[in-house]
C-alpha positions, 0 to 999 in steps of 0.5 A, spaced: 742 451 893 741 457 887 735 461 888 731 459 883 730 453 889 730 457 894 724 461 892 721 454 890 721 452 898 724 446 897 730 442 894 730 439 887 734 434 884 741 436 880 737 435 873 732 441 875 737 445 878 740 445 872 734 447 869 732 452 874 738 456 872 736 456 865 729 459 868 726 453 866 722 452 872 717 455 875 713 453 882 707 451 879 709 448 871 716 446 867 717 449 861 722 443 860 716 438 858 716 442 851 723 443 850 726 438 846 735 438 845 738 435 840 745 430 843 749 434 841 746 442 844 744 438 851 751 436 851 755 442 850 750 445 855 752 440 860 759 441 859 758 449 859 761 450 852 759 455 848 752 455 844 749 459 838 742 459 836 740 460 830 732 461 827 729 457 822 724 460 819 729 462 814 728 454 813 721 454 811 719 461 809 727 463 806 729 458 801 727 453 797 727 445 798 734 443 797 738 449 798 734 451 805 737 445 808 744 445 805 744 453 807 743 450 814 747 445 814 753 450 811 751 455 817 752 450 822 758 447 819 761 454 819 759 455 828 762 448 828 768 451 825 768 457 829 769 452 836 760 453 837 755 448 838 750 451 833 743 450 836 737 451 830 730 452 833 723 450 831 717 447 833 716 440 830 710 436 831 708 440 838 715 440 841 720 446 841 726 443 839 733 446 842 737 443 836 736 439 830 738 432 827 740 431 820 732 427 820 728 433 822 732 438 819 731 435 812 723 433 816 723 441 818 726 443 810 721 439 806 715 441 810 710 445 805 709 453 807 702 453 809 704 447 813 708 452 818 707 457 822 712 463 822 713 463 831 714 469 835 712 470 842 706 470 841 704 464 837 708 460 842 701 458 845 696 456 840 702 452 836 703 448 841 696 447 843 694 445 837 701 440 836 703 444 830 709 446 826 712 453 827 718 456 824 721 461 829 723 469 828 727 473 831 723 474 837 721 467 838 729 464 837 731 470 842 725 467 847 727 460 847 734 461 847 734 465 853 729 460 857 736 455 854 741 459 857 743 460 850 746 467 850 749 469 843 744 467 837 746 468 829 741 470 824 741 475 818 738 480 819 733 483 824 726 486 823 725 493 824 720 500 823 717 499 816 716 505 812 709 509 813 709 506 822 706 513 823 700 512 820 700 503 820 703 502 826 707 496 824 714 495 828 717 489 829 716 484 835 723 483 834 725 490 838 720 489 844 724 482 844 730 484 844 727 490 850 725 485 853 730 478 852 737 479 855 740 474 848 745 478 843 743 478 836 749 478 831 746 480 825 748 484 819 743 490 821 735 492 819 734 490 812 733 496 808 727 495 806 725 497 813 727 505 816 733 505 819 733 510 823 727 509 826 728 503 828 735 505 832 730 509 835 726 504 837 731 500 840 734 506 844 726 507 847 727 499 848 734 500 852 738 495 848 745 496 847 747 497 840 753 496 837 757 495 829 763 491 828 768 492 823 772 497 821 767 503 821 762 505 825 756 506 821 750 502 821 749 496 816 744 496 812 743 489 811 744 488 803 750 493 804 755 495 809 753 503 808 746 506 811 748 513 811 748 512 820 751 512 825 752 506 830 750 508 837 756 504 838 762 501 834 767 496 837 772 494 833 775 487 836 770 482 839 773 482 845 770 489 846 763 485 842 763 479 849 765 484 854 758 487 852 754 481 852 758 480 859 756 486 862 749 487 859 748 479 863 752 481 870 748 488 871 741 484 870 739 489 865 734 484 861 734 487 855 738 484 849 744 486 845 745 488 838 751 487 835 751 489 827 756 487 823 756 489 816 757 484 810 763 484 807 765 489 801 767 483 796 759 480 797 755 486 798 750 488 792 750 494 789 747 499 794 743 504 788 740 497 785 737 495 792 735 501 793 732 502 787 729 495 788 726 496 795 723 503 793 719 499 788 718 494 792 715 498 797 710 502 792 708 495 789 705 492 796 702 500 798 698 499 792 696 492 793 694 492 800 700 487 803 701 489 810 703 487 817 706 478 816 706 478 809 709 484 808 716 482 809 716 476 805 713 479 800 718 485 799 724 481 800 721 476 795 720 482 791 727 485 792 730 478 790 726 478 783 728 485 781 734 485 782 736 478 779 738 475 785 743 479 787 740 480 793 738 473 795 746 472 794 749 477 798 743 474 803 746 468 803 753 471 804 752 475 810 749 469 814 755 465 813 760 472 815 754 472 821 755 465 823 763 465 823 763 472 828 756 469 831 762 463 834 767 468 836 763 472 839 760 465 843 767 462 844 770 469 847 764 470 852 765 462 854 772 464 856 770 471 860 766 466 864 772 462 865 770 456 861 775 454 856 772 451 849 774 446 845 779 448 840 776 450 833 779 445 828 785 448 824 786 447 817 792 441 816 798 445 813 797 442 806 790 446 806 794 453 808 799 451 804 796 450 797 793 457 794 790 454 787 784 451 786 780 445 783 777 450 776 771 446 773 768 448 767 762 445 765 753 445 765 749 448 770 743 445 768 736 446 772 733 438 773 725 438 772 723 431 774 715 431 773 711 424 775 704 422 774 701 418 778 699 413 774 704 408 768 698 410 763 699 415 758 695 418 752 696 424 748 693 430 748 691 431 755 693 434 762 693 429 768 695 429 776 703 428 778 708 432 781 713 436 779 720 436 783 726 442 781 733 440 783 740 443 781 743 438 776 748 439 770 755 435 769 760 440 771 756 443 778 756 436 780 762 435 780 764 441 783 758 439 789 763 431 790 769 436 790 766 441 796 764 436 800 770 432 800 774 438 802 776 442 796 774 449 794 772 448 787 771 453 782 765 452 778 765 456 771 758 456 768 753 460 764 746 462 767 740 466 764 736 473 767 731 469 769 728 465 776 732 458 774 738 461 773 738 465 780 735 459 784 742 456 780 746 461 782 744 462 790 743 453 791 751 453 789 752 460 794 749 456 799 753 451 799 758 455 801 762 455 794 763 461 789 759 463 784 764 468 781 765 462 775 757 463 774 757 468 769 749 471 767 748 472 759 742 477 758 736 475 754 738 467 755 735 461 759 737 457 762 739 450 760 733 445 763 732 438 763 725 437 763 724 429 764 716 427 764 716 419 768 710 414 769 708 413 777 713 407 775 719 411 773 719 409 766 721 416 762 716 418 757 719 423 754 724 429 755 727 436 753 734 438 754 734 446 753 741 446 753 743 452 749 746 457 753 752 452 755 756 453 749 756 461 752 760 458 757 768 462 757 774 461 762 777 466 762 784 467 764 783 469 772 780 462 773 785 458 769 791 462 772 789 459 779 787 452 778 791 447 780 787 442 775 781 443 770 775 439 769 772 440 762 765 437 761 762 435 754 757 440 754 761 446 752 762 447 744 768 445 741 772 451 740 771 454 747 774 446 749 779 447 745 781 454 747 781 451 754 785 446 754 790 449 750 789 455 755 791 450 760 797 446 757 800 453 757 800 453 764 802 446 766 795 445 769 792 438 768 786 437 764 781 432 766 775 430 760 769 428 763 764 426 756 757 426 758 755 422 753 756 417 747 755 423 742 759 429 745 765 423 747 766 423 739 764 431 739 769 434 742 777 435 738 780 431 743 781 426 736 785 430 730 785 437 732 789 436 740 795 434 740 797 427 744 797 428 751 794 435 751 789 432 755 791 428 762 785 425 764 778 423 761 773 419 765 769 415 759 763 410 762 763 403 758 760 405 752 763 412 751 770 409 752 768 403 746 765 409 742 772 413 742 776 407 741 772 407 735 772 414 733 779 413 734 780 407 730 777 409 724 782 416 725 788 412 726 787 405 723 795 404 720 797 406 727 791 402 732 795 394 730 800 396 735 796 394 741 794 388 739 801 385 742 800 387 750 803 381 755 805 382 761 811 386 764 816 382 765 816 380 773 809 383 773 804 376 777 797 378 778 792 375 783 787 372 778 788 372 770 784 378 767 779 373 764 776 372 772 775 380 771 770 384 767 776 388 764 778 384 759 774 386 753 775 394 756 783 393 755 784 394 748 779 399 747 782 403 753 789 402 750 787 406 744 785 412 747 789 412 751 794 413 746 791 420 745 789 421 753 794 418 757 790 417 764 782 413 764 778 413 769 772 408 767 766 408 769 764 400 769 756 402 773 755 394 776 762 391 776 767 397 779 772 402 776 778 401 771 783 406 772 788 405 766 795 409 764 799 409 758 806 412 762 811 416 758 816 420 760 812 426 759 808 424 766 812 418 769 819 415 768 820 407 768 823 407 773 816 410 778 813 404 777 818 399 778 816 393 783 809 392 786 806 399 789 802 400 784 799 393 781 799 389 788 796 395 791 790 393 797 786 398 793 786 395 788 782 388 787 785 386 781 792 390 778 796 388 773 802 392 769 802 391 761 807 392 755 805 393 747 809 391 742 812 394 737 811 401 741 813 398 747 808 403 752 807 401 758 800 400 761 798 400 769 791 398 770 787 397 776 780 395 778 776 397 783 770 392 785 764 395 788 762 395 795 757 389 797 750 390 799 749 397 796 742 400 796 741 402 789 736 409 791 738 413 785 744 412 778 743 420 778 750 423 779 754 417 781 758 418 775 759 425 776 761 424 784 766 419 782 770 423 778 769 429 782 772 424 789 778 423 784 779 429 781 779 432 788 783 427 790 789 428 785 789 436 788 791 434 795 795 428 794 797 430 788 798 425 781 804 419 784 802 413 782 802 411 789 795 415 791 793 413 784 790 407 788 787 409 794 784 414 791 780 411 786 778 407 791 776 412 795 772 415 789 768 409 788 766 409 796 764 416 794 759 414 789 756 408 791 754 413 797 750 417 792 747 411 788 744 409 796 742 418 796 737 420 793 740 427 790 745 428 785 751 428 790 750 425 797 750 430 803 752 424 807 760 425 803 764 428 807 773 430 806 774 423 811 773 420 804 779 423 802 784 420 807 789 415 804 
């Protein structure tokens, strides 16, 4: 029996004494019937592997909805990584959670500020009695953590002695939790809107261990990797990180552990503008009164505001190097105890292997969906609705399908100085995909969709201020590692040209999304490009029907040739093509196919059309000899055609829908689609073997979307690019 029992007098079953030796139990009351774990933490407890905790009320009080959620998931994702068991912390309806599901995260993320209590130590009491929300602090995830014998928790950044503490007193709960709670805390030090060195002062009265982690020893100043001050202690490997942790436990000191861990140079902001930000920060809210809880927020809020985001994007970069030491450090110590974790997966040989990225050049557009609460509409009046902010734009949808298949896409956009582009900016940071592609154009605004709908969903009217997105420039970093480029057709005509040429000239593949009717004729792909200069366009049916024209009344004398198309010779369909929604779409396909040689067709209700002319200059006849392509068990429906008198050769393929797809909303499907595929084409490469497969893993992935109710469904995950 543990003493836990002994001191109780009397013998417990196997699941109390599992509680027992979490410090669950007490002789009179169990905490456990508020405790609540996830499947996922209650068994890796079981099995003694290592656990992460992490605070959520950067969840609720941190982020805006969506991008709280997705910076959650990215950070989970990331222990999961490591070989950790992340552990989110919250109150939900009067119960602590010890972990959260995908539902109530999303429940968590989407409930409103004023509905949530920011929880510390303190508040645990009147939450729970009253069944409320409560999003937990430093302080508060430290307490549960240890009551769930959780010994390493990841967060960004602790809270400290606030400037002016000698005349109002004002300290963190943090540090006398941290006094008090035998939990170590990986973070990336004080923010620096607090004072650093009193704080270390506190800490030291409290007896919490200290230490950095990295090449320096000098305390980080959250934002930046330089304070100007001396770490109590500086470890350089994370082995020396555990063996604290193990130590500070084996002696029963019951004071947690510090461990500081600078952000990253590549990420930190500039140390002079927060600084100079903070100092006006702090000015701002001694002027206007705002002390004690709401201080914090407000400062960091402010921060963020005066220095145009730069602060909220290092933010975001510290959490996720937070999280990947946060799971070293956890799996380490699981392994001084004698506890051998799962092996973290490893990336597949091809992933290490390929150093060139997927570069997508396109809109980053802010989505502002305003609906009534009622279908009727005069003018000249105000009425009640709801407004709803998300990110959207062709190309950073795209770039979103390729990430969550499993590609490191870079995004190449413009963005305005104003709040829109810095929620744009931290929203595809917090998807753990670069922004160094996003370029900020002083005295601009970001490009907005402003759509106003009836309670029904009929659209009234709209604004597309979309601007700034001719100011979009690729320059030669990106183009030089790209493994393909996606162009989109909000970019002007110049710099689409400029780009494609600048691609050719590297031998990198070009994929032309349209956007729309208009910008599918707009751009100079018709006259001024020259044949083959584009690989790929990815037209709907209307758009591909509006280019076929374009082109016709370009090139009339030279359309007549494929009106002759027969069959190849050899080549047996399963079905005649009238039995399929392709036979109006061949002709107008093999006209623009005679300037871009690879369609993937967009057919909304009846699938996916994928067409190749093969040339010599990307396919040899002989690649396509036999069945391997038109008889495909991808394909619903293949055939291989020859005109007459050029003798090109077409592969056509058509990839039916999924039966009994719930249709939640059109927006972003099209756009996952091409992103699926083009991810797609950079793992497994052009063959016109995968060429099958991946279209229909493509559609798979958009039909996810249609059945999600954002631009690009978090359920696609880079299991769809299996062949």
């Amino acid at each position: 029996m543990t003493i836990a029992m002994l001191l109780a007098g009397r013998a417990r079953t196997p699941f109390a004494a599992a509680l027992a030796t979490r410090g669950l139990l007490s002789s009179r009351r169990s905490l456990s019937t508020t405790l609540k774990y996830s499947p996922a933490v209650r068994a890796a407890l079981d099995a003694k592997k290592p656990v992460v905790a992490l605070e959520s009320t950067i969840i609720t009080h941190g982020m805006p909805f969506p991008q709280n959620v997705e910076t959650a998931r990215m950070v989970e994702d990331l222990i999961r990584e490591g070989g950790a068991e992340p552990a989110t912390i919250a109150i939900l309806d009067g119960e602590i959670h010890v972990g959260l599901t995908n539902d109530t995260l999303m429940t968590l993320g989407q409930l409103k500020r004023d509905n949530v209590t920011k929880t510390s130590r303190r508040d645990f009491a009147a939450v729970l009695a009253r069944k409320g929300n409560g999003a937990t602090t430093v302080s508060g995830t430290m307490l549960v953590a240890e009551k769930a014998g959780i010994e390493v928790f990841v967060t960004g950044g602790i809270g400290g002695v606030h400037r002016g503490a000698e005349e109002s007193m004002d300290v963190s709960a943090d540090l006398t939790e941290l006094g008090r709670t035998p939990v170590a805390v990986v973070c990336a030090g004080v923010k620096s809107i607090l004072d650093i060195p009193k704080t270390l002062e506190y800490l030291e009265t409290q007896g919490v261990t200290v230490t950095t982690y990295g090449p320096r020893g000098e305390f980080p100043a959250f934002y930046t990797a330089h304070s100007g001050i001396a770490s109590p202690n500086h470890s350089t490997t994370i082995d020396e990180c555990a063996a604290m942790i193990y130590h500070n436990r084996a002696l029963d000191l019951k004071s947690g552990v510090v461990i500081a861990v600078p952000i990253p140079e590549k990420d930190a902001a500039n140390a002079g503008l927060i600084q100079a930000a903070v100092d006006t920060a702090v000015a701002e809210a001694e002027a206007n009164g705002i002390k004690g809880k709401d201080a914090t927020p407000f400062l960091l809020a402010r921060v963020a505001e005066l220095t145009r985001g730069a602060s909220l994007a290092a933010n975001i970069a510290l959490i996720k190097n937070n999280a990947r030491v946060g799971a070293k450090v956890a799996v380490e110590l699981a392994k001084m105890r004698g506890i051998t974790p799962a092996a973290a997966p490893t990336a597949s040989p091809k992933a290490t292997k390929a150093a060139k990225v997927p570069v997508v050049v396109g809109g980053l557009v802010l989505d502002v969906t305003s609906t009534l609460n009622s279908d009727v509409v005069e003018n000249h009046s105000s009425y009640p609705g709801s407004v709803a902010q998300t990110p959207g734009g062709v190309g950073r949808n795209i770039a979103e399908a390729m990430h969550r298949v499993g590609a490191t896409p870079t995004l190449v956009s413009a963005v305005g100085d104003d709040l829109a582009g810095q929620m744009l900016t931290s929203s595809t940071a917090a998807l753990d995909m670069p922004t160094d592609g996003i370029a900020v154009v002083p005295g601009h605004g970001t490009a907005v969709y402003n759509a106003l709908h009836t309670r029904s969903g009929e659209l009234v009217t709209a604004v597309a201020d979309m601007g700034i997105l001719h100011r979009v420039r690729a320059n030669a970093a990106h183009l030089d590692r790209a493994s393909v480029v996606v162009v989109d057709g909000n970019l002007a005509p110049a710099e689409f040209a400029r780009v494609v040429a600048a691609a050719n000239e590297r031998n990198v593949p070009v994929v032309f999304e349209p956007t729309s009717v208009p910008k599918s004729v707009a751009m100079p792909w018709i006259r001024d490009l020259p044949r083959d200069a584009i690989t790929y366009a990815t037209p709907n049916r209307v758009e591909l029907e509006a280019m076929a024209e374009a082109w016709l009344q370009t090139n009339s004398p030279r359309a007549i040739v494929y009106d002759q198309l027969q069959l190849l010779p050899g080549c047996t369909p399963r079905a005649p093509i009238q039995a399929t929604p392709l036979a109006d779409l061949i002709k107008p396909a093999t006209l623009v196919a005679h300037k871009i040689p690879r369609l993937l067709v967009k057919l909304g209700d009846d699938g996916v059309m994928y067409l190749e002319r093969v040339s010599r200059a990307f396919r040899a006849p002989h690649q396509i000899a036999g069945n391997a392509f038109y008889q495909h068990p991808a394909w619903t429906w293949g055939a291989i055609y020859k005109g007459a008198p050029m003798e090109d050769v077409f592969l056509v393929g058509w990839s039916a829908p999924s039966r009994g797809v719930k249709v939640t909303n059109v927006t972003g499907a099209g756009d996952t689609l091409v992103g699926a595929f083009v991810a797609g084409l950079h793992a497994h490469g052009h063959e016109v073997e995968t060429i099958p497969a991946l279209v229909r893993n493509a559609r798979i992935a958009a039909e996810m979307t249609l059945a999600s109710d954002k631009a690009v469904s978090p359920s696609i995950s880079p299991a769809l690019m299996k062949l």
